[in-house]
Every structure is written in C-alpha cells, then in structure tokens.
C-alpha positions as CSV (number, residue, x, y, z in Angstrom):
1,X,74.7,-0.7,-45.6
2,X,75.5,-4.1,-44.4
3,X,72.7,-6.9,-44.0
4,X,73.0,-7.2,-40.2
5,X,72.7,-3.0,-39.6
6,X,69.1,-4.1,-42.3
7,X,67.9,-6.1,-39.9
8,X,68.2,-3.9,-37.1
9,X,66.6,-1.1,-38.8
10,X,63.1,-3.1,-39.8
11,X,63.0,-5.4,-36.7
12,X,59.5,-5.1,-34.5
13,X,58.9,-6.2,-31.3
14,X,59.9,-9.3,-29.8
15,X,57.6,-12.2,-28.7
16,X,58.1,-11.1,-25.2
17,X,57.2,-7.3,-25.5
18,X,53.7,-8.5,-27.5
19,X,52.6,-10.8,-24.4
20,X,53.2,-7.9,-22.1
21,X,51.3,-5.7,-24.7
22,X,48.4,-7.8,-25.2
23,X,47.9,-8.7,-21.4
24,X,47.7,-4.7,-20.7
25,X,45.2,-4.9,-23.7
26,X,43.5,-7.4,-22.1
27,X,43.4,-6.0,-18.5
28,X,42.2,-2.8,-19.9
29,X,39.9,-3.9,-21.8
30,X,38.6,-5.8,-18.5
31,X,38.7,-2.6,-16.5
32,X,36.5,-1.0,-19.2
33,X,34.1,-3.8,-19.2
34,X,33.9,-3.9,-15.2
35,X,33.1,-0.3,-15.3
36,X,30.2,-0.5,-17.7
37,X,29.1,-3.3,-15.6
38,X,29.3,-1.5,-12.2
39,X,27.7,1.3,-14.0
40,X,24.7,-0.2,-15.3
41,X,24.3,-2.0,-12.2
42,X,24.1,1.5,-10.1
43,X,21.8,2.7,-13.1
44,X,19.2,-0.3,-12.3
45,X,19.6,-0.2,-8.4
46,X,19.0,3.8,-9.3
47,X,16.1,3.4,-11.3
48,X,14.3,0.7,-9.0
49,X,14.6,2.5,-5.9
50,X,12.8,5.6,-8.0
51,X,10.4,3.4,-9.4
52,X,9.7,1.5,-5.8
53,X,9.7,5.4,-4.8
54,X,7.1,6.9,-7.4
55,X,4.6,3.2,-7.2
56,X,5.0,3.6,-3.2
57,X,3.4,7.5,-3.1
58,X,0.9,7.1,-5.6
59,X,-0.3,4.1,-4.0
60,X,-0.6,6.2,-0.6
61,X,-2.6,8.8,-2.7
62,X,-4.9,6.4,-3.9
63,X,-5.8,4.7,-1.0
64,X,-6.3,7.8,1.4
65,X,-8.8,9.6,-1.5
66,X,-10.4,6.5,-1.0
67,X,-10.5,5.3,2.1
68,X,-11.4,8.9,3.3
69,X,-14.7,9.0,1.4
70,X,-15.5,5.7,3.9
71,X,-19.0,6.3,6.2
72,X,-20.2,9.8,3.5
73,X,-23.7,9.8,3.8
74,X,-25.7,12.9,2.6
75,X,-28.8,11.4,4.6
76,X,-28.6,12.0,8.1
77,X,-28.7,8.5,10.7
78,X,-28.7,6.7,7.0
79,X,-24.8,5.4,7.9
80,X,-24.1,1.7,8.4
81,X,-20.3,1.7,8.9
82,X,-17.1,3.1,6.6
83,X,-15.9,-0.6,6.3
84,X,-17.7,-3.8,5.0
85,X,-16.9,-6.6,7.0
86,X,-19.6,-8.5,6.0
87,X,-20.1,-11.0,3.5
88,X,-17.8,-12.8,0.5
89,X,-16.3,-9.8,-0.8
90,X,-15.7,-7.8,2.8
91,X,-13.0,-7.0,4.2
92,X,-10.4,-10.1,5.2
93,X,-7.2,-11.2,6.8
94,X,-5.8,-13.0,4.0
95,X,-7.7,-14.5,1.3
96,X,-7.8,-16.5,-2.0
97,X,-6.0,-15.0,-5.0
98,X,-4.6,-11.8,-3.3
99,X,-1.8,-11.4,-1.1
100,X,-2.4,-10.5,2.0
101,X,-5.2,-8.0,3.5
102,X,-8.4,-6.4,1.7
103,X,-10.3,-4.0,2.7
104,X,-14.0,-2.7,1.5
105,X,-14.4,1.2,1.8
106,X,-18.4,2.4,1.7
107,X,-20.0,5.1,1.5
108,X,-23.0,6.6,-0.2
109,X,-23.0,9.3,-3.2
110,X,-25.7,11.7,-4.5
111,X,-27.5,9.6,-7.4
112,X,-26.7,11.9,-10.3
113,X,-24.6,9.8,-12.9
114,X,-21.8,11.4,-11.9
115,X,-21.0,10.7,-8.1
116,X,-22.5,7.3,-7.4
117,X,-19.7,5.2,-9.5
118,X,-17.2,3.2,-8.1
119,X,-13.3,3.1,-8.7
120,X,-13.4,1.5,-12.0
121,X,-16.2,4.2,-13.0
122,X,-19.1,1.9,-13.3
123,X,-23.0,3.1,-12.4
124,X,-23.9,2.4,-8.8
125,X,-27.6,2.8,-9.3
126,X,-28.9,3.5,-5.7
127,X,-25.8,5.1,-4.7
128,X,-24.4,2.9,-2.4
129,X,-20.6,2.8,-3.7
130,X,-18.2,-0.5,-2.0
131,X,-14.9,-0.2,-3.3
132,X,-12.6,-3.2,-2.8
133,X,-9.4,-3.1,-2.3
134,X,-6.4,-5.7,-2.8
135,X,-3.0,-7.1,-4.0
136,X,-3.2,-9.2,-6.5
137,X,-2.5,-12.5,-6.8
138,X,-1.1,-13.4,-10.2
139,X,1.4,-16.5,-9.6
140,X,3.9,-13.6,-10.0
141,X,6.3,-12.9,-7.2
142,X,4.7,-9.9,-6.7
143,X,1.2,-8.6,-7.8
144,X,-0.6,-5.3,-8.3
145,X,-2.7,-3.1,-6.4
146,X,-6.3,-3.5,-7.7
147,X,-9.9,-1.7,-6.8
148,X,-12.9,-3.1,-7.6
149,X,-16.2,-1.9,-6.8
150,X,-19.8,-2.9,-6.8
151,X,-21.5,-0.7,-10.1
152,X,-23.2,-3.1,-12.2
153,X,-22.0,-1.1,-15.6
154,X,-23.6,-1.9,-19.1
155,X,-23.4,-3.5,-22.2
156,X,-20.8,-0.8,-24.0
157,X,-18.8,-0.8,-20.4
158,X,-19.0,-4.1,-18.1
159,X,-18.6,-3.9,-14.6
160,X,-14.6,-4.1,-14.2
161,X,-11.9,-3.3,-11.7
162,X,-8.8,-1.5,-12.1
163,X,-5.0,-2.5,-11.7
164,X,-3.4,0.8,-10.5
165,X,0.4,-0.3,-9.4
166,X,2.0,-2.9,-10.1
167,X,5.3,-4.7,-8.2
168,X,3.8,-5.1,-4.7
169,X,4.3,-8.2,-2.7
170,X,2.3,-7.8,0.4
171,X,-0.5,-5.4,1.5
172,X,-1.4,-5.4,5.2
173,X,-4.6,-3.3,6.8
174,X,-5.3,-2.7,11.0
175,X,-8.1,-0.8,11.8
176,X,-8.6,1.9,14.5
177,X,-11.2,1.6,16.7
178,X,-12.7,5.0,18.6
179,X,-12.4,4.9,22.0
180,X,-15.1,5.0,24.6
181,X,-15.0,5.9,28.1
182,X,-15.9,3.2,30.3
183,X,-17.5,5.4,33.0
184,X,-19.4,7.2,30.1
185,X,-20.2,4.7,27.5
186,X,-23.0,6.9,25.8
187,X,-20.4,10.3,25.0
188,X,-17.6,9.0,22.7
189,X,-13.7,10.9,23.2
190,X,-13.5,10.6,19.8
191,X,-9.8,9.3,19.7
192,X,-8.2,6.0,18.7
193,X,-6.9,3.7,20.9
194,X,-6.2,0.9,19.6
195,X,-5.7,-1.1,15.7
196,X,-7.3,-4.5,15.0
197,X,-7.1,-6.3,12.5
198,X,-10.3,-7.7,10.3
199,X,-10.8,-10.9,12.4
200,X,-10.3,-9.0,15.8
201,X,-13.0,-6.3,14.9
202,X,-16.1,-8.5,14.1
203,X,-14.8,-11.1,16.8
204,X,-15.6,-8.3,19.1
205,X,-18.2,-6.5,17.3
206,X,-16.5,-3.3,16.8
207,X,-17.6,-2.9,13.4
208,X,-19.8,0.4,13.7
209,X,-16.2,2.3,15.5
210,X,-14.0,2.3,13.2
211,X,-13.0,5.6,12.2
212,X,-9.6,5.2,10.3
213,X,-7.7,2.2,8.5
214,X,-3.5,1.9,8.7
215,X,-2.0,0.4,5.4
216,X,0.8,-1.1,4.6
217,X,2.9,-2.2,1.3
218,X,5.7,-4.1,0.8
219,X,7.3,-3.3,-2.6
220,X,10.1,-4.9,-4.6
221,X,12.3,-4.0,-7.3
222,X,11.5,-5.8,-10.6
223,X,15.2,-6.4,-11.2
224,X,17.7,-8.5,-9.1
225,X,19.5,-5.8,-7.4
226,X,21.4,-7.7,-4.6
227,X,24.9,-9.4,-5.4
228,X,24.0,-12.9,-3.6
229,X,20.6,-14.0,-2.7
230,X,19.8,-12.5,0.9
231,X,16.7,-13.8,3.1
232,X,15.3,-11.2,5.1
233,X,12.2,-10.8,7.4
234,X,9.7,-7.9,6.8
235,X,7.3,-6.7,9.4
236,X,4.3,-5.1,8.0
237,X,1.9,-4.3,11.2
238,X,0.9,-7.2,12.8
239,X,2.4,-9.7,9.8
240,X,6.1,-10.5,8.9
241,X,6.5,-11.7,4.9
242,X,9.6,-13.3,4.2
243,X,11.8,-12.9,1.5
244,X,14.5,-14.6,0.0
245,X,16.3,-13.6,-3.5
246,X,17.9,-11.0,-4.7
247,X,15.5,-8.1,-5.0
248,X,15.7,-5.1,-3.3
249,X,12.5,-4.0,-1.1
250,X,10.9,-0.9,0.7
251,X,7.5,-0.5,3.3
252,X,5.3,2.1,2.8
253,X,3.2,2.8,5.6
254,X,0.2,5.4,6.3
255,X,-2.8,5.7,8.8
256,X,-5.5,7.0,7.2
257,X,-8.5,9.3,9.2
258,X,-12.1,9.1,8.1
259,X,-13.3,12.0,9.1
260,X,-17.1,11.0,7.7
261,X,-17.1,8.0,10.1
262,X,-16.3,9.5,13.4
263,X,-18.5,12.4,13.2
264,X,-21.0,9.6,12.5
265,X,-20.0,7.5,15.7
266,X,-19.0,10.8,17.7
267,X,-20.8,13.8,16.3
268,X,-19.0,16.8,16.0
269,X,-16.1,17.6,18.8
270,X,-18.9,20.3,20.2
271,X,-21.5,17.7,20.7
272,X,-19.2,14.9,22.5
273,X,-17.7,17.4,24.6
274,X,-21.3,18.6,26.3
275,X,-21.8,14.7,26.6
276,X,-19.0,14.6,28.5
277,X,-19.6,17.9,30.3
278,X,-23.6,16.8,31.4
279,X,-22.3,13.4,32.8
280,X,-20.3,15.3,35.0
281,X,-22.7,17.7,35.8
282,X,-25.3,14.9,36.7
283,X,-22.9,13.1,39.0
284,X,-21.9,16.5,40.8
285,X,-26.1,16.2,41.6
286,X,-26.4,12.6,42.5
287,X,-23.1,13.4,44.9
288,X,-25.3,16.6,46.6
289,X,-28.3,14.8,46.9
C-alpha cells in the first residue's frame, strides 16, 4: 500500500465539516434548553393559576361561614346589628396595616365553652363573638387574609388571630342595605337595593339594615409569570388597585346573605307581607270614609 492511499484510509473530518457539526450541536443543544425553559415556564403559570384557584375558593368558603353567622341571637329583640361599625376595631374603608377594607361580623353564641369562641378559638365569655376580618399588611406585595376576634383566651392559649390565605393584594367589602318602602316605612320588602360602602352606611345611619356584605379579592401569583412588566387597572367594587409587574392576577367576588339579620330587621316573609297587606287594607278605609 502506498503512503498517499494510508492517508486516505485514516483521515477524519476536515475543519470545515467539525464547524458545521458543532454549530448543529450547539443549535440543538439550544432547542433543548428553550424547550425546558418554555416548559417550566407553562409548569409555573400552571401551577399559580391552580394555586390563585384553590386560595380564591377557600377564601369564599371562609368568609360566607362567617359572615352568615352575622346578627345570630338566641335571645329574641337582644340583636344590635350583624356588622360592627363602631369603634377602633369596626368595620373601615381602608386602614392602617391592612390593605384595603375590613369588616367586623357579630353575633351572639350560646355560653357553653363550645359555641361562644371566636375565629382563632379563643373564650368569649358573655358570648358576644366579633370576628374581624382583613388583608394583611406585611410590607409584602401582597398580604394574607387574617381573622381576628374579640375572646380574651388564657394563659396556656393567648388571645390570637389567624392567617388563613396568603398571596392577596387587595380586599374590598360593600354592604347591602334592605329596602324600605317609602309609603310604608314601618313593613320592610325585605330585598336589597342598594351596596354602600363602610363610610356611606354610618354617614347615613343605615347601620341596623344591613342584611348581606359583597367581598372582593384581588389575588396574585407568587411568581413572575408575565414576559415584560405590564401595568393594569383592577376594579374591585367601588375601588380600582393598580398593578404594575409581572405577576399574573385574578378577582374573586361573592355577595354573601345573612339570613339572621333580615329576619331581625324584616321578620319572617309571613309577617312583612301582612304588614304590607294591613297598610293597604287601612288606606282602602280611610279612601271609603
């Protein structure tokens, strides 16, 4: 065998086919990398939305079971409203260290050890339960839903509240006022006809009709979902929070009926509709006479 058909046999490839090699490596390689990328992105974005998803309904569930117990009194003409609006700690537009709304849900429990505790499962002694309820603010971006209540607790278990979701950045609460009829102010029609918010109901002294609460939440995703940072307008009842990153973001939204407090303003539907039924009867006399 001569030396040039040698160095045909054992030669490799040439400079040129190793660039062309290595920058299909390379592109590959890239592809792969984007994909992993693109996947874990849509896992995140996947498992945010869930999360916003599961923290959103849960908090719904809390805050009816509440909120429903507002204006429960087992002593009859003993009921002084479903919602504090009085004092520090009721309920408020706004407020230091929370963002946005509280509101104060009362009502009163049977004194047995059992029933008279508050959220956070202290002792309310002469069963007059307040729980508090609020959005945390932590200096976070976005804070937690929190109830607190009014049992005074004891020296093994102090008076505490409770953090029971977390990742919320706004919390917004309107409150429905029964409606009266004008020509028969003393028979209620036991509907709702309009939603104030805290200031608007003592300003006009509705306190004593309110017979349900609307809630809303703004949640948002505890990872930066977006590609660019996106500023967007949010309009949770009669308040608009503005955002501006990268996080992705959902409402939740719920009006909640106490049925405790109506029958307390209205009676029973029986009662308000034979109000209604004698006013007309006595005009009908007035007109004969």
């Amino acid at each position: 065998m001569s030396s040039s058909s040698f160095l045909k046999v054992q030669s490799g490839f040439t400079l040129v086919e190793m660039m062309i090699a290595s920058v299909l490596g390379i592109a590959l390689m890239g592809a792969v990398v984007q994909l992993v990328i693109e996947n874990n992105r849509d896992f995140q974005l996947q498992e945010n939305i869930a999360t916003m998803q599961e923290n959103g309904r849960f908090s719904l569930m809390f805050l009816k079971r509440l909120i429903r117990q507002g204006g429960y009194s087992g002593k009859i003409g003993n009921w002084k409203g479903a919602i504090v609006f009085s004092g520090d700690n009721g309920s408020k537009d706004e407020g230091a260290e929370q963002k946005g709304d509280s509101v104060v849900v009362a009502f009163e429990a049977k004194v047995d050890g059992v029933q008279n505790k508050d959220c956070a499962g202290n002792l309310v002694v002469d069963g007059k339960v307040e729980n508090r309820l609020y959005v945390s603010d932590n200096g976070k971006l976005a804070g937690n839903l929190v109830c607190k209540g009014n049992g005074e607790g004891s020296d093994e278990k102090p008076s505490t509240s409770i953090s029971v979701v977390e990742g919320i950045d706004y919390f917004q609460v309107l409150y429905g006022i029964e409606q009266v009829d004008s020509n028969k102010p003393a028979c209620h029609l036991g509907v709702v006809n309009q939603f104030l918010n805290a200031t608007e109901v003592v300003k006009n002294k509705l306190q004593n009709r309110v017979v349900s609460v609307q809630v809303a939440l703004l949640f948002a995703s505890k990872n930066d979902l977006l590609p660019a940072v996106t500023s967007k307008n949010y309009s949770l009842l009669d308040k608009t929070f503005v955002a501006n990153d990268k996080k992705n973001r959902k409402i939740f939204k719920e009006i909640v009926f106490m049925p405790n407090a109506m029958f307390n303003i209205a009676g029973s539907p029986i009662s308000s509709h034979l109000c209604a039924m004698s006013k007309k009867v006595k005009s009908k006399k007035l007109e004969r006479v």
